[in-house]
C-alpha positions in Angstrom: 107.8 66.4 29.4 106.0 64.0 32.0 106.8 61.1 29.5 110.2 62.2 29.1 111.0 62.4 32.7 109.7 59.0 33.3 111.2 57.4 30.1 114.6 59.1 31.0 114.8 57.7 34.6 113.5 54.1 33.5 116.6 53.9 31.0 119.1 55.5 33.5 118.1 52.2 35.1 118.6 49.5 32.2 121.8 48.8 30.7 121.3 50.5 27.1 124.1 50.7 24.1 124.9 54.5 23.6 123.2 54.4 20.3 119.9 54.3 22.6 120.9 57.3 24.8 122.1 59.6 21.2 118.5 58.6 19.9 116.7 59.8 23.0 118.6 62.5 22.5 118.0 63.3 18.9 114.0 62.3 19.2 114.7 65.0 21.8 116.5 68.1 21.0 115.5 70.3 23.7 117.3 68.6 26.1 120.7 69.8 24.3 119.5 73.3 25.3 119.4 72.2 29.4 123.2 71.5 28.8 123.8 75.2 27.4 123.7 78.6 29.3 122.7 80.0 25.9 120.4 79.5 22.8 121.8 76.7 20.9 119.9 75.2 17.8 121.4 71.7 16.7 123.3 71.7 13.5 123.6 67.7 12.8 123.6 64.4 15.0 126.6 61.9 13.9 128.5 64.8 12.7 132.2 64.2 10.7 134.3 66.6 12.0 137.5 65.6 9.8 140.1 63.8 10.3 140.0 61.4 7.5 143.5 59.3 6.4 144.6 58.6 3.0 143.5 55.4 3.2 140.0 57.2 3.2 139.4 55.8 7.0 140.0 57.8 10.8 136.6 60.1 10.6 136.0 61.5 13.5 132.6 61.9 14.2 130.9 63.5 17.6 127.0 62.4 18.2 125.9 66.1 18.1 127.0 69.1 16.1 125.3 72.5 17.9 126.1 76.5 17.8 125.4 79.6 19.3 122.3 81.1 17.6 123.8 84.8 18.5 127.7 83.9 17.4 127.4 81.0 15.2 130.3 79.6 17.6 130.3 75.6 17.5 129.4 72.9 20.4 130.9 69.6 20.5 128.2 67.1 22.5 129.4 63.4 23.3 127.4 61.5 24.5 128.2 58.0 26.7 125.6 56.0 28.6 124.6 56.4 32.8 126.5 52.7 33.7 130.2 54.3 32.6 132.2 54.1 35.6 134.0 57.4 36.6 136.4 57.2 39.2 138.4 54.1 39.8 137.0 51.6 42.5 140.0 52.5 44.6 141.5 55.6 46.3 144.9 56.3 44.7 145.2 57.8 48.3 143.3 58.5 51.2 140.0 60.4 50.6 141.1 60.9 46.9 139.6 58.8 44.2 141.3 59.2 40.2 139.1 59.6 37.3 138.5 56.0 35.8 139.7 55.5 32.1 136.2 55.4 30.9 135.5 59.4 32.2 140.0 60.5 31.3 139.5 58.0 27.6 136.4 59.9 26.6 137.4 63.2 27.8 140.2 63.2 25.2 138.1 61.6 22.8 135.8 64.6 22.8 139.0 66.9 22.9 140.6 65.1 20.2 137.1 65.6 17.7 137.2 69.6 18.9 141.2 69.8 17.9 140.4 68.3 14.2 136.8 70.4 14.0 139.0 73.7 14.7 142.0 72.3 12.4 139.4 71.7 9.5 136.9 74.0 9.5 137.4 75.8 6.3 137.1 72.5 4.6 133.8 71.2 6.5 132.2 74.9 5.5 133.1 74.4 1.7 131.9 71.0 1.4 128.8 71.0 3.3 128.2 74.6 2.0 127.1 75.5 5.4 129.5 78.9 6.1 127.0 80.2 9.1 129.6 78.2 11.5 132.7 79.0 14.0 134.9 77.8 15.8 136.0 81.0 17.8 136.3 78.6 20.9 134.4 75.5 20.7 132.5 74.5 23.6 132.4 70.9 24.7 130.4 68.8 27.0 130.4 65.2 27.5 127.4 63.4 29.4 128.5 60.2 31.0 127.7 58.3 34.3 126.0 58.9 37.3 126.9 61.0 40.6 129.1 59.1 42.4 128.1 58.1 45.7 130.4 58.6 48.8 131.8 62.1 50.2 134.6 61.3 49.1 133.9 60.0 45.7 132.1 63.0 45.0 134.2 65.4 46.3 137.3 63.6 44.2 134.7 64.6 40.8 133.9 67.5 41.2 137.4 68.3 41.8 138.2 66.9 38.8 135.7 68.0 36.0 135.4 71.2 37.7 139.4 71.5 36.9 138.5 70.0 33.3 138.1 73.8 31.9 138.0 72.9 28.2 134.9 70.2 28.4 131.6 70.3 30.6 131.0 66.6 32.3 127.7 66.6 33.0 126.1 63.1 34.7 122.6 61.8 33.3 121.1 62.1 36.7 122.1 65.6 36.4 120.2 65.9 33.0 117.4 64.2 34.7 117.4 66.6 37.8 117.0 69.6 35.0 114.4 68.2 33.3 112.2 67.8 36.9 113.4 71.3 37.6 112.0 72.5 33.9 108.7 70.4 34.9 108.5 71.9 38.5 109.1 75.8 37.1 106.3 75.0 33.7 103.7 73.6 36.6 104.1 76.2 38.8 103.8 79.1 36.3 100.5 77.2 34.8 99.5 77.1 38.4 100.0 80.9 39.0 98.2 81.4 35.8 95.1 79.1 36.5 95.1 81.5 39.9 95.6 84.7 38.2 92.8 84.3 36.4 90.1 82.6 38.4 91.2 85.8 40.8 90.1 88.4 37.6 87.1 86.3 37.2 85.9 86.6 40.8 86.6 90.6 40.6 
């Protein structure tokens, strides 16, 4: 986890293709579960979810494919890279900032791939025999950028993904923070434990 940490904040800090980040991510599955308030288990990375034109072209593919170990319900998990601007550079008013077209573009990309899972899921459960899916009401969360720095440039965010209801944004630094926060809670139990037992010992 210690390598992880250190490996995750060291790329936040490079320019890296997305291919990179989705790698991480796969090598990684875990960190899928930090974006989840439930058990998830990873279904496939690079996943088609339909969409395909005569002309056999127009797949739409999302870089991870997850569900609900209780429900079986679906997650859609895009995944961008930590340098993707969010908000425009400048205020479309005073003190309000709009979302940049990197943050709105991929938004709707990741609705658009949840739209043609739901549309074609009958199909995707015959061909791939895999009928232990749903898609009662398929959860999405995109991971792009970085907190934005400024009061205002936050505020204008958080006011905007917060009123994006059908898809979590989640920033990388954010990812980060829970994986020091997974680290601090592990070392602290261990450390509880280590005392625990040296106090037994004593008595």
């Amino acid at each position: 986890l210690e390598d992880l940490m250190s490996n995750f904040s060291e790329m936040i800090g490079k320019k890296l293709a997305e291919d990179k980040w989705q790698d991480l991510f796969q090598e990684n599955p875990f960190i899928l579960n930090l974006l989840f308030g439930y058990p998830i288990i990873k279904i496939q990375d690079q996943a088609s979810v339909g969409g395909r034109k005569l002309s056999g072209k127009g797949d739409k593919i999302t870089d991870f494919l997850s569900k609900n170990v209780k429900t079986n319900n679906t997650a859609i998990v895009e995944i961008k890279n930590p340098h993707a601007k969010l908000l425009n550079a400048r205020e479309y008013r005073e003190g309000v900032f709009s979302p940049s077209g990197e943050l709105s573009g991929s938004l709707n990309q990741t609705l658009d791939q949840r739209y043609k899972l739901q549309k074609e899921i009958a199909t995707i459960k015959e061909n791939t025999r895999n009928y232990d899916i749903e898609t009662f009401s398929v959860h999405c969360v995109l991971v792009i950028g970085t907190t934005p720095e400024g009061h205002d440039e936050r505020k204008s965010f958080e006011i905007f993904r917060r009123n994006s209801k059908d898809v979590d944004v989640i920033t990388f630094d954010e990812v980060l923070e829970k994986l020091k926060q997974l680290h601090e809670f592990l070392t602290s139990e261990n450390l509880e434990n280590k005392e625990d037992s040296s106090h037994e010992q004593n008595n």
